[in-house]
C-alpha positions in Angstrom: 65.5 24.9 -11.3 66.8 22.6 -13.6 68.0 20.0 -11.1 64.9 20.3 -10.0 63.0 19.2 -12.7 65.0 16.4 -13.9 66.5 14.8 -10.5 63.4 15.4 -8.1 60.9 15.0 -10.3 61.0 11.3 -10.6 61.1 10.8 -6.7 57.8 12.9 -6.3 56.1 10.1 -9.1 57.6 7.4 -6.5 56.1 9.3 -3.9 52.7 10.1 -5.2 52.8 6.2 -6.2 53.1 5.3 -3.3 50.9 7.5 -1.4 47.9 6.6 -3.9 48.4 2.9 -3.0 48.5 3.8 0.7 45.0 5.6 0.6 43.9 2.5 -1.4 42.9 0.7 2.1 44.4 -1.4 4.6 45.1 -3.8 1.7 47.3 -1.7 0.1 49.0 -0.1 3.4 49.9 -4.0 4.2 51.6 -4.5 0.8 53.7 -1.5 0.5 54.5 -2.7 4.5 55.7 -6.3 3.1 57.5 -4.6 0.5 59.8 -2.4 2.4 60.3 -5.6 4.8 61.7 -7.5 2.1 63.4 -4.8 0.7 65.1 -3.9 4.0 65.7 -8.4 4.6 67.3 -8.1 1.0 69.6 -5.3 2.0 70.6 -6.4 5.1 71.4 -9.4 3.6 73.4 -7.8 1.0 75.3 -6.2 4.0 76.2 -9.2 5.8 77.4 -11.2 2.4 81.0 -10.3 2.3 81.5 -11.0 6.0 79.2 -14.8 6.1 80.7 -15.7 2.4 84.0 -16.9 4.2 81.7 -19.0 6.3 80.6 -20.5 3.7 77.0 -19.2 3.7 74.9 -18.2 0.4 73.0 -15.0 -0.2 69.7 -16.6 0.4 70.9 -17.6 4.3 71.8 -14.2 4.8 68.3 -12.6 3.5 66.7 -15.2 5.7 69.3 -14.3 8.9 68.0 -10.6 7.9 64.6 -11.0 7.7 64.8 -13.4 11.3 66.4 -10.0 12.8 64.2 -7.5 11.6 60.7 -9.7 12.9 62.0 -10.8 16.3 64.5 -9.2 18.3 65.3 -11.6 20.9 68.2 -12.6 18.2 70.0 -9.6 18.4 72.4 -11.4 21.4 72.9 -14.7 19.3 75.9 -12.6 16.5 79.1 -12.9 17.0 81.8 -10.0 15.2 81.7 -6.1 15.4 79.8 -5.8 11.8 77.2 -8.7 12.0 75.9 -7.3 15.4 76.1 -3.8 13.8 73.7 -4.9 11.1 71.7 -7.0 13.3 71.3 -3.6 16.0 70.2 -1.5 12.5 67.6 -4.5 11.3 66.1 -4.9 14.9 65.7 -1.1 15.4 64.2 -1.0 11.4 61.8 -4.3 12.4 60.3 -2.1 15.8 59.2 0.7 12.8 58.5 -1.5 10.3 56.8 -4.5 11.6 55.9 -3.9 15.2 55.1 -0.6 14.7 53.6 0.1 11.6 52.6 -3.5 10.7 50.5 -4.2 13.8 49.3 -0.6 13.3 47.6 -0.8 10.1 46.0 -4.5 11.1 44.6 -3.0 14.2 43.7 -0.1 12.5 42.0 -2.2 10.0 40.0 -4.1 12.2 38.8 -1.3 14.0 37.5 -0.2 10.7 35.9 -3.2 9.9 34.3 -3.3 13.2 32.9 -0.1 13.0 31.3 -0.6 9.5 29.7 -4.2 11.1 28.4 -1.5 14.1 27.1 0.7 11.1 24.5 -1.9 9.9 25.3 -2.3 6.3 24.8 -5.8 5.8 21.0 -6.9 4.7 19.7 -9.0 7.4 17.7 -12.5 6.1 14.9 -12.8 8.4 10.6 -12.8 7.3 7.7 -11.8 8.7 9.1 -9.3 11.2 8.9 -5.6 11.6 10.1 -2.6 10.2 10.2 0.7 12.1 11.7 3.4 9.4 13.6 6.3 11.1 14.3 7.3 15.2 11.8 9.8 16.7 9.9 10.2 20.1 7.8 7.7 19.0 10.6 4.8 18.0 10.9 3.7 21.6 7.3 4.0 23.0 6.3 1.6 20.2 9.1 -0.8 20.3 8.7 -1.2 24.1 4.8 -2.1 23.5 5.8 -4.7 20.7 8.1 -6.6 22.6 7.6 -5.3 26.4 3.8 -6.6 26.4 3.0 -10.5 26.5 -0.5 -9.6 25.2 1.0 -8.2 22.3 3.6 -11.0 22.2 1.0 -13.8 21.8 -1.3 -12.1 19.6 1.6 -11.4 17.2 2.6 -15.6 17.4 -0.9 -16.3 16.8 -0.8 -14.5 13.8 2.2 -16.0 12.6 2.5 -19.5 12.8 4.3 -19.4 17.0 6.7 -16.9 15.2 8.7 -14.8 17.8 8.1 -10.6 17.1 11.5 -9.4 15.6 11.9 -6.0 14.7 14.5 -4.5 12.4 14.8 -0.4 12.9 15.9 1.6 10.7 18.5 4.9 11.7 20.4 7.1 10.3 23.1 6.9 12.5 24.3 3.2 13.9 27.1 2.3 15.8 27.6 0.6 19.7 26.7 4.1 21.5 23.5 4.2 19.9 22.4 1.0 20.6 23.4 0.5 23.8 21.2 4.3 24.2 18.3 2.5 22.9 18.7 -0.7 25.0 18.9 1.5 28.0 15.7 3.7 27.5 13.7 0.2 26.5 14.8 -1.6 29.4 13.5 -4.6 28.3 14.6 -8.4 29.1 17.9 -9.5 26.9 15.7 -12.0 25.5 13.5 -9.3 23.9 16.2 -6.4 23.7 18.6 -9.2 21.2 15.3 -9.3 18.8 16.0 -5.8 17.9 18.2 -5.2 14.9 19.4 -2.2 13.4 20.4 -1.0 10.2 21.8 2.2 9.2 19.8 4.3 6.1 16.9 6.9 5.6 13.8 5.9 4.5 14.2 7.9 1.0 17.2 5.0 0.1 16.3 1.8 -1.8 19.3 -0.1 -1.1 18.5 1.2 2.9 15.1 -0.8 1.8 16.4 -3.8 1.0 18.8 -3.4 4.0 16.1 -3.6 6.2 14.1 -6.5 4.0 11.3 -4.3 4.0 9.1 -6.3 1.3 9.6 -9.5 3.6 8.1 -7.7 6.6 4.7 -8.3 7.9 4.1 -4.9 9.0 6.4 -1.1 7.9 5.9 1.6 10.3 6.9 5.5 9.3 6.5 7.4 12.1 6.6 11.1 12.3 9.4 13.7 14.0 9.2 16.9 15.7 9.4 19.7 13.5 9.1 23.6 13.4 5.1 25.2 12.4 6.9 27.2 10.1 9.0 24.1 8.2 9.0 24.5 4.4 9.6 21.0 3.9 7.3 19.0 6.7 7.4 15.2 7.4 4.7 14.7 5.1 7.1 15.3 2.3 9.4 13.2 3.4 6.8 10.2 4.4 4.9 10.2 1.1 8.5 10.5 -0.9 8.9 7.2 1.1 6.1 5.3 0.0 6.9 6.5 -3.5 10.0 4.7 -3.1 8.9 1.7 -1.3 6.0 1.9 -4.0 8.5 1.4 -6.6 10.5 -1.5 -4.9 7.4 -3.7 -4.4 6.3 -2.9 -8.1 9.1 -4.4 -8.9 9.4 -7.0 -6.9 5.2 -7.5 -6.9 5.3 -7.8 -3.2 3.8 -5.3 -1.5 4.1 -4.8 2.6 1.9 -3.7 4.7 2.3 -0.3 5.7 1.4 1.6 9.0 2.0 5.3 7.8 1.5 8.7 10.5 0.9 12.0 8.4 1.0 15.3 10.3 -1.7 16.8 8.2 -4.7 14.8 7.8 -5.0 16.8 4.4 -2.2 14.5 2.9 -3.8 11.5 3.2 -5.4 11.0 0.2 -1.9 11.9 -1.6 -0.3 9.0 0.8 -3.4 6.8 -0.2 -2.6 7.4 -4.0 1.5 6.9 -3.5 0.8 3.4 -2.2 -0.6 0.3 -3.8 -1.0 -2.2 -1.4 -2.2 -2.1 2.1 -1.7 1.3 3.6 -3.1 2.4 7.4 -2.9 6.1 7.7 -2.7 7.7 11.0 -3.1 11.8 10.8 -2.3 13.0 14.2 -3.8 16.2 13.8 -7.1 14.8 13.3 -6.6 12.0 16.2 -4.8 14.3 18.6 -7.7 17.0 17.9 -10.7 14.7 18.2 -9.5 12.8 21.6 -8.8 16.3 23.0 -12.0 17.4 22.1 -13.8 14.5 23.6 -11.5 15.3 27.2 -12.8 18.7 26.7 -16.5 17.6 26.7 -16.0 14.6 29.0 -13.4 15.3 31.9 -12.4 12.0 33.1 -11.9 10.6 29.8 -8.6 10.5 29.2 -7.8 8.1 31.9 -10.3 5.7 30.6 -7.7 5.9 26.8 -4.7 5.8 29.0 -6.1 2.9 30.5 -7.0 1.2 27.3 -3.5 1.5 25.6 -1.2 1.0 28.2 -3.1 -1.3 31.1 -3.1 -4.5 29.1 -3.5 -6.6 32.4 -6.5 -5.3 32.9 -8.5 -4.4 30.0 -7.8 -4.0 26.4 -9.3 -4.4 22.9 -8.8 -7.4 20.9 -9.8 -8.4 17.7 -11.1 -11.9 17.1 -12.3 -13.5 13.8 -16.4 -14.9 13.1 -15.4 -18.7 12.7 -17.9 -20.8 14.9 -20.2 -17.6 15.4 -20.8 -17.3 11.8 -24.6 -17.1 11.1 -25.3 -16.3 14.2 -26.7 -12.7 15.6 -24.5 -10.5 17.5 -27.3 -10.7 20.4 -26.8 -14.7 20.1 -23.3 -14.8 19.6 -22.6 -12.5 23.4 -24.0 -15.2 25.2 -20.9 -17.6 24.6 -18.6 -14.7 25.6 -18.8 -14.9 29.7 -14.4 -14.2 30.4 -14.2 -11.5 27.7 -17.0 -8.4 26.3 -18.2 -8.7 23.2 -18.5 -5.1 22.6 -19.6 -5.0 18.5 -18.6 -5.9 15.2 -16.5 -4.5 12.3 -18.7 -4.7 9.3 -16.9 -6.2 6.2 -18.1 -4.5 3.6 -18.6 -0.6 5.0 -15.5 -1.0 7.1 -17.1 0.5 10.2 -17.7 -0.3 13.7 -21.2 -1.1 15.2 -21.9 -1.7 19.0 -23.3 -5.1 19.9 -26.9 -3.4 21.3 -29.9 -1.9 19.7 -30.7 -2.6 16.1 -27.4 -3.6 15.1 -27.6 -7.2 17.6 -29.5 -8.4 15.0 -26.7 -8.3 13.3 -26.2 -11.5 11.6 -22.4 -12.3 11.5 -20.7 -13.2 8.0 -17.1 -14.8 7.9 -15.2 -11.8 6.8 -16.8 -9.6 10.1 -14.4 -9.0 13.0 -15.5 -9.4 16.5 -14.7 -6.6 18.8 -13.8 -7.5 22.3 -12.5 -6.0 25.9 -10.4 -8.4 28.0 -8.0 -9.0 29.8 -6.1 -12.1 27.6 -6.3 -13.8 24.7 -7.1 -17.0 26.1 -10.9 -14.9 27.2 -11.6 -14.7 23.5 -12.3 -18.8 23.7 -16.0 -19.3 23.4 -18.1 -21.2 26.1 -19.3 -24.3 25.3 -22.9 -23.3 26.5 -24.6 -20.0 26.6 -25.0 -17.9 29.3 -28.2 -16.7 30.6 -29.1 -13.7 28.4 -29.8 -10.0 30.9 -33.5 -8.9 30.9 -33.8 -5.5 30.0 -35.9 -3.7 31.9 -38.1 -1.0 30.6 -36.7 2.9 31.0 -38.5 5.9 31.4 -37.5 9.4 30.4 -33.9 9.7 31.7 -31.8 12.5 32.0 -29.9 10.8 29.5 -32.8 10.7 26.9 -34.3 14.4 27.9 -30.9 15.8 27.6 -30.7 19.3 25.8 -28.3 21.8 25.0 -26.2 22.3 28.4 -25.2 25.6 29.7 -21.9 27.1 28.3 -18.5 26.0 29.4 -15.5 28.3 29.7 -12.7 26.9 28.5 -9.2 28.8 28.6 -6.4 27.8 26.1 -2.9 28.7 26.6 -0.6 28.5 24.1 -0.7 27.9 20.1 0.1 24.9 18.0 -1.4 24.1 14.2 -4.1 21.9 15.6 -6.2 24.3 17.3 -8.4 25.3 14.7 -8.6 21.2 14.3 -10.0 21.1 18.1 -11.8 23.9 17.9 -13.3 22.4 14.8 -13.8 19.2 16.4 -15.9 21.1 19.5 -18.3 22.2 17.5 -19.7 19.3 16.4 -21.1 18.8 19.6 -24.5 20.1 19.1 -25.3 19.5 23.0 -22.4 21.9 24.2 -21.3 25.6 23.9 -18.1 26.8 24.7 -16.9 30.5 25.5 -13.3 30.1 24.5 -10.7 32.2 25.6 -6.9 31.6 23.3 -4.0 33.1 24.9 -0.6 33.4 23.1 1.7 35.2 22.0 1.0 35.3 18.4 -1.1 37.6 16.6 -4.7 37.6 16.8 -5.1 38.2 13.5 -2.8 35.4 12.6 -4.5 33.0 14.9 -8.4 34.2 13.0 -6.8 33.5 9.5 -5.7 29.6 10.6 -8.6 29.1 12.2 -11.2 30.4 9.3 -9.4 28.2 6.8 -11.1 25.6 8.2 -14.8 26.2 8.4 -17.4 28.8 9.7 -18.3 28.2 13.4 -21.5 28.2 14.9 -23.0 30.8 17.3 -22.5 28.0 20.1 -18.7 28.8 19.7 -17.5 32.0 21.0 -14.1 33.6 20.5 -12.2 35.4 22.2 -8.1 36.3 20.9 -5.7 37.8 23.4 -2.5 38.6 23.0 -0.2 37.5 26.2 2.4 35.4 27.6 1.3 32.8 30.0 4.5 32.1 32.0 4.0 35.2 33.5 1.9 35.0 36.4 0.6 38.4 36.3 -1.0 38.3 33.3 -2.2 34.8 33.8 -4.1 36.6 36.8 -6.0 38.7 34.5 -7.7 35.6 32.4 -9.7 34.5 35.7 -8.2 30.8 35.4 -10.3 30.0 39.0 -13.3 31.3 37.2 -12.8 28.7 33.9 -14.8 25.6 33.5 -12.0 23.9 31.8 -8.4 25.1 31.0 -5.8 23.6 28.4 -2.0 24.3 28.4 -0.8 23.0 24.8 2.8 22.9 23.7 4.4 25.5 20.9 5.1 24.0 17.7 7.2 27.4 16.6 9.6 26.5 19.1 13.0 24.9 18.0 13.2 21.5 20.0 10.7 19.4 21.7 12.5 20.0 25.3 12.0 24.0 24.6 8.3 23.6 23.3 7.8 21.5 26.8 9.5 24.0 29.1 7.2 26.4 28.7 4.1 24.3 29.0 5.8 22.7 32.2 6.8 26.4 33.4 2.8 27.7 32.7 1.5 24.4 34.5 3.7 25.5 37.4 2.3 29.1 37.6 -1.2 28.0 36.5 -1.2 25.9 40.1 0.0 28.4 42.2 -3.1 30.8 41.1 -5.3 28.1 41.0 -4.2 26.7 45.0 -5.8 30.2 46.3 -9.3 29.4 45.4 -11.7 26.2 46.4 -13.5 26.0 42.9 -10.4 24.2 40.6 -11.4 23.7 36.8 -10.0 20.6 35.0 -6.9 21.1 33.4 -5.5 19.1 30.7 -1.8 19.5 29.8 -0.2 18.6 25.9 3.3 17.8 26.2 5.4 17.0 23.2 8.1 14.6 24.9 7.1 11.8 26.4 10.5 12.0 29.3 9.0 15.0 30.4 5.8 13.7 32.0 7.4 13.3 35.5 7.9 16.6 35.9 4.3 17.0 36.2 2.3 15.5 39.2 -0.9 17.4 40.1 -3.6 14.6 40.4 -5.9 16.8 38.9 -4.4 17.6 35.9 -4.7 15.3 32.5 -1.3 14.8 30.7 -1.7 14.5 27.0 1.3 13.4 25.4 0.8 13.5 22.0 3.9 11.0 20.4 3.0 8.8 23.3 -0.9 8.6 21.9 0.5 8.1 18.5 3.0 5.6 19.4 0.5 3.2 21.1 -1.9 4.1 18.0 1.1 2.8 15.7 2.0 -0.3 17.4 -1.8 -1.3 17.8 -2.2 -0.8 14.2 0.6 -2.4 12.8 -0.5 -5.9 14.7 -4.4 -5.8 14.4 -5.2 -3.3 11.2 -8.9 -3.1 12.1 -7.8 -1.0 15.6 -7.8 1.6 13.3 -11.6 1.5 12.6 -12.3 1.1 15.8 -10.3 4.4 17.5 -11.7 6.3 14.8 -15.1 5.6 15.5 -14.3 5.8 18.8 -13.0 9.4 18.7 -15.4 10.6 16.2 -18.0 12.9 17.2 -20.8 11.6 15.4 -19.8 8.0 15.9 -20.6 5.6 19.0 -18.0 6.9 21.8 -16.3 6.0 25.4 -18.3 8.0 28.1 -17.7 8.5 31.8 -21.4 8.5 33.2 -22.5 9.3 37.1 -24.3 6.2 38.6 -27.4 8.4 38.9 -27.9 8.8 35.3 -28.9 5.1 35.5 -30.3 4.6 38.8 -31.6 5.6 42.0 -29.8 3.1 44.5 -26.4 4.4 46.1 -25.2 0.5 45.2 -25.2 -1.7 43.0 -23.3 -4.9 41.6 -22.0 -5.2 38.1 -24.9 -8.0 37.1 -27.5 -5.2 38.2 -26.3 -2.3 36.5 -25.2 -3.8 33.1 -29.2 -4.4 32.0 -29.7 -0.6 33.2 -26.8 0.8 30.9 -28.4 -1.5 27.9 -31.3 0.1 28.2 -30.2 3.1 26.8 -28.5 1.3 24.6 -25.6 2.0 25.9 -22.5 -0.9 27.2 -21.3 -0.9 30.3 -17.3 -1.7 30.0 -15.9 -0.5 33.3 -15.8 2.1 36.3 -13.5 4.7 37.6 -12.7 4.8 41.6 -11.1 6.7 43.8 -8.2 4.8 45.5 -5.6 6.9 47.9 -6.3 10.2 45.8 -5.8 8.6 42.5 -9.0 8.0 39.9 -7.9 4.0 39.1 -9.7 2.4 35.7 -11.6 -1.1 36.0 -12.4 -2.6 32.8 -14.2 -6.0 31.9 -15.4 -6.2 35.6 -16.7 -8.8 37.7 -20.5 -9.5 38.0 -20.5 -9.9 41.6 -17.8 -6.3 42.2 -19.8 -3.1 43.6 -20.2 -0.1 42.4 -21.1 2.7 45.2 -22.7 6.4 44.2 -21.7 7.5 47.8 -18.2 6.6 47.1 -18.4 9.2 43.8 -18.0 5.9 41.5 -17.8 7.1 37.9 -19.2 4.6 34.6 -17.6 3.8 31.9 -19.5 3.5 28.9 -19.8 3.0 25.0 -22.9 4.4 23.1 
């Protein structure tokens, strides 16, 4: 014990010395390496002194002689004498460990490292007037692909900013090569576009991750939401609005404030989001948006090809957003006559901040500099006015129409399978139809009571909703049977939010649409079913024509992007979607006329006299309904052929 305490004790402090300089960094690891290489040139040179001192040779030649052996041993043939090749054999086999080995090892090693933290994102970038996506989730890709993957989107961005090219700076938890060469191969987008994409590694909830990113430099921030668990203690929300509070705080300081494009779970929260924020802030709730746009595919079959159309089709048909200028003073009636390539739908109003269609009372309109023009198109370049305008549509004078005499309809089955949080929303959102009634039959596995309690939080229904709770599993076939799906008007298959994953949520849905079509293939009468899926990969997997797929992060993604370049899209939707508010319909060509045909020029004066516009039509081609927005004057539209109108009033 005692020679242990007094001999070894001091070559444990050398060796914790040296092992706290070792952990130090490559830095450190190469220094203690040059060290023992001199010390081992300096003993080897020490060694070969009393044999090279008759030759006349000083110590410094032999530490240099040393050193030469223990670095490169192509000299260790060039000695001559039984103990200089002995010492040379020892150095050469000492410079293998020392230099080749370890030395080269630490440098690669270090290079790796440094590498991997340049793959990891840590360095701010310096760029302006880009954009800033904050977090991966389903909706990351979606919306980065529309950014940089449309040329509409493209060129309305430049136009914005001065012929700037769209750069986008995305912020992940997570960076190195794997991930984004992942995200490279799900965008599939040109390398010129895929090389504008930049990430950064961070969470949301990190000021220094902010400043990473050069968030208060951006032109647009985008905070997405992820999938998460009904039963979640701490939801997205908390997370998001904990995010403004911090970006908050940054601009404060800074007193530059971004422009933010926020998505909130829980419409509820948006006033809280609204008050975390003091600049610009777009708030997207999806349960309101995903509930109102389902509700208007309940009422309006048909419809949601018409929204698919709108935000994905950009060749042929869009919204865009175009400033007074040379119409200013002008009425909205006078100002549509210089519009003949692109339809001048309507007007955002300045000061109320809503939408107004271009017909009726509100074309007298008369347009002030801070109004934004509403169009559908097909290109920017449409949004040019003529230089003359054209010949304004008589109007002819309409009779009681079905679409004037219109009362309550009869009452529409609908069957709902499955349970998520925003039911109550949609059945909510059904009730403000006055016009319809709905018998509606839920089907889940959850409690009946359970399902009564969410959906009375909310707000007493009216007699024209009827409710009807059952308890079952709708994978299984059998019991499927018993609901009478043939005998349903419409039927809904939504995704579980109480499931772990987005994949398992979607396997059952895709596993329910499967057993729904085999019922449904034994009987003529087929209702219209609309499907919610939670993952946007997963929509191959269904292909019945007849079936709607709502993919809710896909809706929300294309919601985001739109936002984030033209803020005012967000006025428009929700109008759009709204109930109350002027909406897209799918109309019958009877509704409007007698005549089995007409041409575009013909039936737009009929559709504007129920003040009503006439923006497209739906027609069958090869089994598949195809959407045809700002059409032709001179193109057909045939009421034998089943063609379907699409409308805003």
């Amino acid at each position: 014990m005692y020679l242990k305490s007094t001999v070894l004790q001091p070559i444990d402090r050398l060796k914790y010395f040296v092992e706290r300089q070792l952990v130090k960094g490559a830095g450190y690891q190469l220094f203690v390496i040059v060290a023992c290489i001199a010390l081992v040139s300096l003993f080897g040179g020490l060694l070969l002194s009393p044999v090279s001192s008759l030759s006349g040779h000083t110590l410094s030649e032999d530490v240099w002689w040393a050193f030469l052996r223990l670095t490169d041993p192509g000299y260790l043939g060039d000695d001559q004498g039984a103990w200089p090749r002995t010492v040379s054999t020892i150095l050469t086999l000492c410079g293998y460990v020392l230099f080749m080995g370890t030395l080269v090892a630490i440098m690669t090693r270090w290079l790796i490292a440094f590498m991997e933290k340049l793959e990891q994102g840590l360095t701010p970038v310096s760029v302006k007037q880009h954009i800033v996506i904050l977090g991966m989730s389903s909706r990351t890709v979606p919306v980065i692909r529309e950014l940089l993957g449309v040329e509409v989107n493209r060129s309305l961005y430049k136009k914005q900013n001065n012929d700037k090219d769209l750069g986008i700076v995305l912020l992940a938890e997570e960076v190195n090569a794997v991930v984004h060469q992942q995200l490279l191969a799900e965008l599939s987008l040109a390398h010129k576009y895929a090389r504008r994409i930049v990430l950064r590694s961070g969470k949301a909830l990190q000021a220094e991750a902010l400043h990473r990113v050069a968030c208060l430099n951006a032109s647009a921030v985008i905070l997405s939401n992820q999938y998460q668990r009904s039963d979640s203690t701490v939801t997205t929300d908390v997370e998001t609005i904990k995010a403004l509070l911090t970006i908050n705080v940054l601009a404060k300081s800074a007193q530059q404030f971004p422009r933010l494009v926020v998505e909130l779970d829980d419409g509820r929260h948006s006033q809280l989001a609204l008050k975390s924020y003091q600049g610009q802030l777009n708030v997207l709730a999806t349960d309101q948006t995903v509930s109102r746009l389902v509700a208007q595919c309940v009422v309006m079959p048909g419809l949601l090809k018409v929204y698919s159309h709108i935000l994905t089709a950009y060749q042929n048909g869009q919204f865009f957003f175009k400033a007074v200028e040379a119409q200013r003073g002008k009425t909205l009636a006078e100002a549509r006559k210089f519009f003949s390539k692109a339809m001048l739908i309507g007007f955002i109003d300045a000061h109320d901040k809503q939408f107004y269609l271009a017909i009726g009372e509100q074309a007298k309109h008369k347009l002030e500099a801070e109004d934004m023009l509403v169009f559908i198109g097909n290109q920017v370049q449409q949004l040019v006015p003529d230089n003359q305008p054209y010949k304004q549509l008589n109007l002819p004078k309409v009779k009681q129409t079905k679409l004037e005499a219109q009362s309550r309809k009869p009452k529409k089955r609908l069957l709902i399978l499955g349970w998520n949080r925003r039911i109550p929303n949609i059945i909510k959102e059904l009730d403000l139809y006055r016009h319809e009634s709905f018998e509606i039959t839920l089907v889940s596995t959850l409690a009946s009571q359970k399902r009564q309690q969410d959906i009375d939080k909310l707000s007493r229904l009216s007699s024209r909703i009827q409710l009807n709770l059952v308890e079952g599993d709708y994978m299984v076939e059998t019991e499927m049977r018993d609901f009478d799906p043939h005998h349903q008007d419409i039927i809904m298959l939504v995704y579980s939010d109480r499931m772990d994953s987005a994949d398992e949520a979607d396997a059952r849905v895709l596993v329910g649409a499967m057993a729904l079509n085999e019922i449904l293939k034994e009987h003529v009468k087929r209702p219209h079913v609309l499907i919610e899926l939670s993952d946007p990969s997963n929509e191959s997997f269904l292909e019945q024509a007849s079936s709607d797929t709502f993919i809710t992060p896909l809706l929300m993604s294309h919601l985001l992007s739109q936002v984030a370049l033209v803020p005012e899209s967000q006025i428009l939707f929700e109008t759009l979607m709204n109930a109350e508010g002027a909406q897209i319909k799918v109309k019958p060509v009877a509704d409007y006329s007698d005549k089995d045909l007409l041409k575009v020029v013909d039936a737009k004066p009929l559709v504007e006299a129920h003040e009503q516009i006439l923006i497209g039509v739906i027609q069958e081609s090869e089994g598949n309904a195809k959407v045809c927005l700002n059409l032709d004057n001179e193109m057909r539209i045939s009421a034998l052929a089943k063609d379907l109108l699409v409308v805003i009033g």
